[in-house]
N, C-alpha and C positions, 0 to 999 in steps of 0.2 A: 414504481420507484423512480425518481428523479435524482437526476446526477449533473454537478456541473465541474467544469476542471480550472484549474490555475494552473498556469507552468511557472515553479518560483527557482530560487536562487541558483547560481552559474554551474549548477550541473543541470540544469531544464528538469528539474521532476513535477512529474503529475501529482498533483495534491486534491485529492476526491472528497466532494462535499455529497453523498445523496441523502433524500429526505423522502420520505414516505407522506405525501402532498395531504393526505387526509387526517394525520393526527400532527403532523411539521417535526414532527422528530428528526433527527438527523443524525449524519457520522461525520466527521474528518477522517481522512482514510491518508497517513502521510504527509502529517503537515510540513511541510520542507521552507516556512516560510525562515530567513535570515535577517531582515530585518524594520527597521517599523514601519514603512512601506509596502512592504507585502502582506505584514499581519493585520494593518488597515485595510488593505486591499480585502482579505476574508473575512473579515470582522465586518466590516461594511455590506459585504454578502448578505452572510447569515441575517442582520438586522433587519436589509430591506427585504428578507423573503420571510421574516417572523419564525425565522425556525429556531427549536431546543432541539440544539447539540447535547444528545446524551450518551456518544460512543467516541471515544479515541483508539481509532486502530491503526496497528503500523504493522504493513505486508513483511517487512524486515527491517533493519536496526541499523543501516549503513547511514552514515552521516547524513547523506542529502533530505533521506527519508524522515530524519528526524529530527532536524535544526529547529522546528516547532512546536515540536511536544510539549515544552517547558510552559510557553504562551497560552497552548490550548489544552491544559492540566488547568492552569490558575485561572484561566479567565472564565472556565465554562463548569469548571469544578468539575473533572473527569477523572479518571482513571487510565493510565496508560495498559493497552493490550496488545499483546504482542504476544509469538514465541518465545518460552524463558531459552531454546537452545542459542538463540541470539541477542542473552543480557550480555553477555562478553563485551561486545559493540555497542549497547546503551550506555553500558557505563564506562565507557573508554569515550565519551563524543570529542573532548576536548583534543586526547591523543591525535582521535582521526583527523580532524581538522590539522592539527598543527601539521600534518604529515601532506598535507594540499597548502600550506600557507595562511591558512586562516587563524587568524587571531582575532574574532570576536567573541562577545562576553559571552560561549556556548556552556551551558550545565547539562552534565550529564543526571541521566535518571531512568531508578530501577523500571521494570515492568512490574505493574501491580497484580495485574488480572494475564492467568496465562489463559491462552488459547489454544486448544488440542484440536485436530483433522479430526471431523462429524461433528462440532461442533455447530450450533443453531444462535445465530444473533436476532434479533428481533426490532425494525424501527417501525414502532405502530402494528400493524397488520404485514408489513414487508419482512421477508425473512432473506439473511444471510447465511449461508452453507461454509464452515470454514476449508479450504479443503489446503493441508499439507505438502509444499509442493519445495523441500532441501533441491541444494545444487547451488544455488549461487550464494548461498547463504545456509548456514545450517539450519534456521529458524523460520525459513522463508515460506508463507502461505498464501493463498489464493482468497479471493469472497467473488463466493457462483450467487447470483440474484437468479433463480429456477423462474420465477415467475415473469423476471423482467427480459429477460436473455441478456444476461451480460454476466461477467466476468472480470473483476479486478485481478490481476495477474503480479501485480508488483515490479520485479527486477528478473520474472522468471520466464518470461515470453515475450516475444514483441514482434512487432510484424516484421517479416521473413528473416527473423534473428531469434537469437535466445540469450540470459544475461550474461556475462563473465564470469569466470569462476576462477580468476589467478587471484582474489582476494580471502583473506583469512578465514581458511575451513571452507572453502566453494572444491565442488568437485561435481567436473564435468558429465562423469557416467551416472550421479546419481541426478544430475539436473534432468539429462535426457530421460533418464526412466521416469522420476517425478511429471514430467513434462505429458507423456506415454500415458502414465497409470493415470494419473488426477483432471488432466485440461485436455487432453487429444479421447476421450471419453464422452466430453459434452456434447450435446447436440450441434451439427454445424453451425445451426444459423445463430448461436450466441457471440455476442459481440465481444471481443478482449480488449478492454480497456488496461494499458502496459503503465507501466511507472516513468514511461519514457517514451517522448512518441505519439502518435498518432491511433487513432482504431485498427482492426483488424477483424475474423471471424475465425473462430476456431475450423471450420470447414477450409478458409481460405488458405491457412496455415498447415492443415494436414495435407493439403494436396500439390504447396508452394515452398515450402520453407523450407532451407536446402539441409539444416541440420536435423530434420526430421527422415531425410530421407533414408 
């Protein structure tokens, strides 16, 4: 699997494009793009590397994660997937915004396709693991690539930190356990790719990260 990263709109999120290089299928993993400058920016992408986009997944439902789902629903004819314990947040996007100041033309929108923890996504021959990881969100999950060693972690891990949870319905004890049972599991050498941020290794993080301790 191939993966490449964007950092979009002014909260810096990670917006994941990987593709399975042998059939070019691809995902958007959180498109956070706001506005037509960014979505050219991935749009542009995708075109020169020839990939079909045939998955839109979003790790959670908090504004930043989602400012682009609207774009990459219509333009690529997807389906948004997600946690439905975090349609609350899909369909509030405009509330949230307003509540940072933002007033652009944001549309909220349902989750069509929910996705449960053991769930199996497929791009070509490359498989995603969905793995269920509440606490910063109630809806909040993980994509383990077993084969690639990596790990998209969303809002729920990051290197030597872990996300917030004073946002609506996050709760701390069950992040840390989430944290514990689903991502501190993997093999060390799998890389965590955060929603925010830089790389990390789940090894480097069990033996570093001071909320784990």
């Amino acid at each position: 699997m191939k993966v490449s990263r964007f950092v979009f709109n002014m909260f810096g999120v990670n917006t994941y494009v990987m593709w399975d290089p042998e059939s070019s299928e691809a995902a958007v993993i959180d498109p956070g793009m706001i506005d037509e400058r960014e979505r050219q920016a991935l749009d542009s992408f995708i075109e020169r590397q020839g990939l079909k986009v045939t998955q839109l997944i979003n790790t959670h439902s908090h504004l930043d994660h989602i400012f682009g789902n609207a774009h990459v629903k219509e333009k690529y004819g997807l389906e948004i997937k997600a946690n439905k314990s975090d349609e609350f947040l899909a369909l509030t996007l405009p509330e949230q915004a307003s509540r940072f100041g933002l007033h652009e033309s944001l549309r909220a929108g349902e989750i069509d396709v929910e996705l449960h923890d053991g769930d199996t996504i497929f791009l070509g021959k490359e498989r995603m693991e969905v793995l269920s990881v509440p606490g910063h969100s109630p809806g909040s999950i993980a994509l383990y690539c077993p084969e690639s060693n990596f790990v998209i972690t969303g809002d729920a891990l990051f290197p030597g930190s872990i996300g917030r949870t004073d946002l609506p319905k996050g709760d701390y004890a069950t992040l840390i356990d989430s944290i514990r049972r689903k991502l501190m599991t993997l093999p060390d050498s799998t890389v965590v790719l955060s929603g925010h941020g830089g790389e990390t290794t789940i090894g480097h993080e069990r033996n570093s990260n001071p909320f784990l301790k």
